[in-house]
C-alpha positions in Angstrom: 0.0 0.0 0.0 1.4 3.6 -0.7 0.9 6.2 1.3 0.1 9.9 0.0 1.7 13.0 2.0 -0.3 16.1 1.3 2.3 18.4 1.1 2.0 22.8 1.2 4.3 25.1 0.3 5.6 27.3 2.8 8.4 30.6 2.7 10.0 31.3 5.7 13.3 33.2 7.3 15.2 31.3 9.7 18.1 31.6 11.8 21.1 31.2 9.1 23.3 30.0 11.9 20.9 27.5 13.5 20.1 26.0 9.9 23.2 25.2 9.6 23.9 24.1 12.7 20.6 22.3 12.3 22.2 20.8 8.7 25.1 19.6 10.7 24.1 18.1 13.2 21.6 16.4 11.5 22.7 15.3 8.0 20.3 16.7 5.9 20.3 19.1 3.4 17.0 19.8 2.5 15.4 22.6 4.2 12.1 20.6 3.8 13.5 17.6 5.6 14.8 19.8 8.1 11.3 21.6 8.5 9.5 18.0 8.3 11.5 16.9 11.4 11.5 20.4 13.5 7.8 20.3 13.2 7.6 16.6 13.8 9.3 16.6 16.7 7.7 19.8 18.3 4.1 17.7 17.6 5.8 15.1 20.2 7.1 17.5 22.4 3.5 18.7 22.7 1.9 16.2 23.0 4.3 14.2 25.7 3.7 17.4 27.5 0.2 17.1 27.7 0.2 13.3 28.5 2.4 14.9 31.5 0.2 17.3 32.5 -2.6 15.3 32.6 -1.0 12.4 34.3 0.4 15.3 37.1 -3.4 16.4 37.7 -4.9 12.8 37.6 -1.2 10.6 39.2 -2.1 7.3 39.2 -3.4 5.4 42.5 -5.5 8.1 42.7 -9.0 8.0 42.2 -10.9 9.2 38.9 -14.4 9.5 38.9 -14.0 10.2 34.9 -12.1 10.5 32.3 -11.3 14.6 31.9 -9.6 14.9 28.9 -10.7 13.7 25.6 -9.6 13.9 22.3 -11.3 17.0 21.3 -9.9 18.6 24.6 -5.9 18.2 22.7 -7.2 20.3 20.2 -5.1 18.5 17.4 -7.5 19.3 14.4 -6.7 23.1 14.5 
């Protein structure tokens, strides 16, 4: 099965420095790539934060009488 990436086309102005720090450390080239992985990894950053914060208001052994956050509460569609 292939998969199809919807792509859009951005223009931004970066750092030059920290692109090409970011190019070094990383290996790649493409500013895409780079992009693709920056935002990638800021999604995860997000959402492990979340997780965190809800496991910090609701630690576990502690009673929940429901389940506060739901999927619409992450806000990920916007």
């Amino acid at each position: 099965m292939t998969s199809v990436v919807t792509r859009e086309k951005i223009s931004a102005t970066v750092d030059r420095e920290v692109l090409t720090r970011a190019r070094a450390l990383t290996g790649l080239t493409s500013i895409s790539a780079l992009l693709d992985k920056a935002l990638a990894m800021t999604v995860a950053a997000e959402l492990e934060a979340r997780w965190h914060a809800g496991y910090d208001a609701n630690p576990a052994g502690r009673p929940v009488d429901s389940v506060t956050a739901t999927y619409p509460d992450l806000e990920l569609d916007s």
